[in-house]
N, C-alpha and C positions, 0 to 999 in steps of 0.2 A: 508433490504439491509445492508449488511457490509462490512466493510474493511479490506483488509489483505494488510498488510505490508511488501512487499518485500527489501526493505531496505537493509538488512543484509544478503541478499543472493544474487538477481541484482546489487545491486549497490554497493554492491561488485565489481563491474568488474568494476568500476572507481579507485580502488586503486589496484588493482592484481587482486587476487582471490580469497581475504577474507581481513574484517578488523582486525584486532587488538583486545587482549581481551578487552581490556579498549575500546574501541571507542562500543565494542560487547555490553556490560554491559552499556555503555553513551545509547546509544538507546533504548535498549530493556525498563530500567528504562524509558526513558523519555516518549515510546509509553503508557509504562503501564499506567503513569500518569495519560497520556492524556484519556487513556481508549480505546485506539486503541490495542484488543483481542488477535486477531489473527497477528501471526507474522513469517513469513520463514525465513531463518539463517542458517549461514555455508558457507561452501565451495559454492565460485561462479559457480563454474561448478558442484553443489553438491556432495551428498555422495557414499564416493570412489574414488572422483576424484583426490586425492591428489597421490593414489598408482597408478593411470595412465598417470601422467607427467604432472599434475597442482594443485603443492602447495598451499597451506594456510597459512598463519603465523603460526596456528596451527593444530594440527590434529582433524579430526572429534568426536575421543573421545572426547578430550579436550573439541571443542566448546559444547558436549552434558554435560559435568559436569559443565562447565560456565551456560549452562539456567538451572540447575537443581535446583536453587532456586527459580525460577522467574514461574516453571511450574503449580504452584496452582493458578496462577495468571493471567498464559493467554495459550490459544492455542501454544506451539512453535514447529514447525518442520521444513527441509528440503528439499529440492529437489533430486529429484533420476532419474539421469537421465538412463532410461530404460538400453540402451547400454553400460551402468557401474553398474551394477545388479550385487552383489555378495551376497548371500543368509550372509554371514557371517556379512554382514555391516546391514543388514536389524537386522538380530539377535544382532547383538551389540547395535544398536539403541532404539529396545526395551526392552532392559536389560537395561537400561538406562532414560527409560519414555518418550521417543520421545510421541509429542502427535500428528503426523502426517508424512506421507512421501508422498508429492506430485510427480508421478509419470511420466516423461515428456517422451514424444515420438512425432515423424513428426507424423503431420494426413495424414490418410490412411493404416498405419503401425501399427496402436494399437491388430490386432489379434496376432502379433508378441509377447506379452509380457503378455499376460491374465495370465500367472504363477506366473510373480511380483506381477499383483494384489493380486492373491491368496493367496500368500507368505506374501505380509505386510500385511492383514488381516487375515490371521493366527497368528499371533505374536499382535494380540487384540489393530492394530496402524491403525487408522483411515487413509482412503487411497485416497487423493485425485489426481486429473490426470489432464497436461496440455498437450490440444491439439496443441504442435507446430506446426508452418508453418500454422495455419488452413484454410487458404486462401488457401489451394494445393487442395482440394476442395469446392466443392460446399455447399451451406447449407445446403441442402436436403441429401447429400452425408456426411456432418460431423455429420449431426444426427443420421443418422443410422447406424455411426462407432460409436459415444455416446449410444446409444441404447444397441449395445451390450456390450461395456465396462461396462454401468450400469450391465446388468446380471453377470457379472463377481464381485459383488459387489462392484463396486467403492461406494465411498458415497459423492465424489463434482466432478465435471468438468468444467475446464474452455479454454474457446477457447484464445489463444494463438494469439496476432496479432502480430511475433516474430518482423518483417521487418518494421513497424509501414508503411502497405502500406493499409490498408482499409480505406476509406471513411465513413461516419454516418450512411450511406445507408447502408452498407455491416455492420458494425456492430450489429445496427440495425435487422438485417435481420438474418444472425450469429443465434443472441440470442434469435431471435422469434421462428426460425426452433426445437434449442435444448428445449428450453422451451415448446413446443408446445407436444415434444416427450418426455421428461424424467420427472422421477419422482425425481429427486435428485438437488440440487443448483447446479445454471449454475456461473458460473465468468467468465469475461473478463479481458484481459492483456492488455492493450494500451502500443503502442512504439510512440512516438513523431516525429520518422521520415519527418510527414507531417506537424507537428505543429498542430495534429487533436485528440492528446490523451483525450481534451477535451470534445468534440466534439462528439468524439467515446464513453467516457463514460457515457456523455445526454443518446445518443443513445441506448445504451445498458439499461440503468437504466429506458428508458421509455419503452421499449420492456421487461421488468421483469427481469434484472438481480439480482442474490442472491447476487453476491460479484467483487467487485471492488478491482483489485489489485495497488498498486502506490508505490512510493518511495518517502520519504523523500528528498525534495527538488528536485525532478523528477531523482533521482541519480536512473541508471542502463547502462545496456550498449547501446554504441550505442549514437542514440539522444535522449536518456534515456526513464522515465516511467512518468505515469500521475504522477503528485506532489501530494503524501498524504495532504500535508494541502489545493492545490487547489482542490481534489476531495472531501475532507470535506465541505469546504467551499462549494463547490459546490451541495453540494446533501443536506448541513442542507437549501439552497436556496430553494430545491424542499422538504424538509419536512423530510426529510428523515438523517441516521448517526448521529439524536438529542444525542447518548450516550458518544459521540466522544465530548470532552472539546478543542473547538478551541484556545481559547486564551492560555489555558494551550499548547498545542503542538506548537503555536507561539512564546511564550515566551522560550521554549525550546529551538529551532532553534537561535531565536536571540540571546539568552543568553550563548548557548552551543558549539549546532551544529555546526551554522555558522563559527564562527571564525575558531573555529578547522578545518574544510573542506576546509575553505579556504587558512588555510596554508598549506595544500595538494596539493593544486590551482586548486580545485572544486570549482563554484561561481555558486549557485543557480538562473539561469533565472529570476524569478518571486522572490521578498523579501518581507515577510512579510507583510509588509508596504503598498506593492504595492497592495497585494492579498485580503491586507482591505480594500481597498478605492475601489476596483472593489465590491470585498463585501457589503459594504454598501452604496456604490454610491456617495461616498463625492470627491468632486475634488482635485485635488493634491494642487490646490492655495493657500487651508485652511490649511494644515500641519502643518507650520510654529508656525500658531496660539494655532492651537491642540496640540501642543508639550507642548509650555508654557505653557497652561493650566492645562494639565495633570502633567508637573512637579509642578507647586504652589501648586496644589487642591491635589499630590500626589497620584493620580489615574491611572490606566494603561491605557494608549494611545488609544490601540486598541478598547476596550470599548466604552470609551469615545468617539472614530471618530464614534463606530457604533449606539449607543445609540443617541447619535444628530442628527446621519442623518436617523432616523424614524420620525424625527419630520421636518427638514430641510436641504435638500439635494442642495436647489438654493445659498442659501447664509447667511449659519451659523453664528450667531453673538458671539464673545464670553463672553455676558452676559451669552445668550443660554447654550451654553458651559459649563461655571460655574455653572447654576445652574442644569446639567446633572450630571454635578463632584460630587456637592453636593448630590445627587440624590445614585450615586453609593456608597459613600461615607457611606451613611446613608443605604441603603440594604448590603454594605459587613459588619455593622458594626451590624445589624438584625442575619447576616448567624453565 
């Protein structure tokens, strides 16, 4: 199971319709860190959407010579939204090394566009497809618009929940239908509309999904996307995403992201902080404690709350504490 990072392309639509190079390059860096792969990027409304009355800060060339370092490093492409198809943007992009162009269309509409397919896999760009609206049918009914999209060579699809109005059930269900039919990785999109992006991606992830899409600090549009570090955290709980360095993309966020975001007056829901002590089950009473210890013992926090609370989650002492400190102290000084 993996992760794609939609960050730089959804959650774009919290600041316009693209960020900034500098904020482009803060992320891309900080996912790579963390070992988060795959990443979409660019124009919020994707490519070509700037020659149809929604700008970016920069142009799609642009943002394509901005990842062209970072391309031996991780999967990076775009969104194409079908109804902004110009054969010339597709050919720009892989002149360029795009290493992807996810292809978005409403479900039920995908025989409308079998050409695009054709067309970015002609140009030797991995072609992947979101089924928007996917809720406008049935599961039975989306698999069998999946089905033929596969023969058209797609090579990923993911069901699209645009409206964040599906249930666990319906995801669930979604991802068992396409999985059941195709031969190619299925992903799901969670929207937070219901407060259920979590919920939805259990779902999916126990029904076999291939890929989980989220945003850093649940940024996208809307009531945004599952949070990349909550669906991390979430799926290293069920065994799964072990490639993904949690605390390295924690410490990003508190170190980097955050402030920057929120002098935008972005305030990510869920902090850090928060999303460890759900994580490792330690109560918020102890914080306090865990702070100071990790500052004396010069240890990182987040560690140190999860590493204690394998051993005691009732009523951590900070002997206990201390001699966890010590503990890490002595393996990072091993690495």
């Amino acid at each position: 199971m993996k992760i794609m990072d939609c960050t730089l392309r959804d959650g774009a639509n919290v600041v316009g319709n693209g960020f900034s190079p500098e904020l482009t390059r803060l992320m891309i860096e900080g996912l790579i860190r963390s070992n988060i792969r795959i990443i979409e990027m660019g124009n919020a409304k994707g490519l070509g959407a700037t020659e149809k009355g929604s700008p970016a800060p920069i142009s799609d060339a642009a943002y394509l010579d901005l990842i062209h370092p970072y391309l031996s490093q991780a999967e990076i492409g775009m969104f194409l939204n079908a109804k902004r198809y110009e054969p010339e943007n597709v050919a720009m992009a892989a002149e360029k090394g795009i290493s992807f162009l996810r292809i978005g269309m409403d479900a039920g509409d995908g025989e409308k566009i079998y050409h695009v397919i054709e067309d970015v896999k002609k140009h030797g760009i991995t072609a992947r497809y979101s089924l928007m609206k996917a809720y406008l049918l049935s599961p039975e009914e989306l698999a069998e618009e999946s089905a033929q999209l596969e023969a058209h060579g797609l090579d990923e699809i993911t069901i699209m929940d645009s409206a964040g109005t599906m249930l666990p059930q319906d995801a669930g269900e979604y991802v068992k239908a396409l999985k059941d039919r195709l031969h190619i990785p299925v992903g799901f999109h969670c929207h937070n509309n219901l407060g259920l992006s979590t919920g939805n991606a259990l779902a999916a992830y126990e029904n076999g999904v291939d890929v989980l899409d989220c945003g850093l600090l649940g940024m996208a549009r809307s009531a945004g996307n599952l949070p990349t570090e909550v669906a991390v955290a979430l799926m290293q709980m069920k065994g799964a995403a072990q490639e993904v360095d949690l605390y390295q993309l924690l410490d990003f966020e508190d170190q980097e992201l955050i402030p920057i975001m929120e002098k935008e007056g972005y305030h990510t829901p869920i902090k850090p902080r928060d999303l460890v002590l759900g994580y490792s089950g330690a109560h918020s009473s102890f914080m306090s404690v865990f702070r100071k210890v990790a500052a004396e013992c010069g240890v990182g926090l987040y560690p140190l709350i999860v590493e204690t609370s394998k051993i005691d989650r009732k009523n951590p002492s900070e002997a206990l504490m201390r001699e966890i400190a010590a503990r890490i102290q002595t393996e990072g000084a091993k690495a």
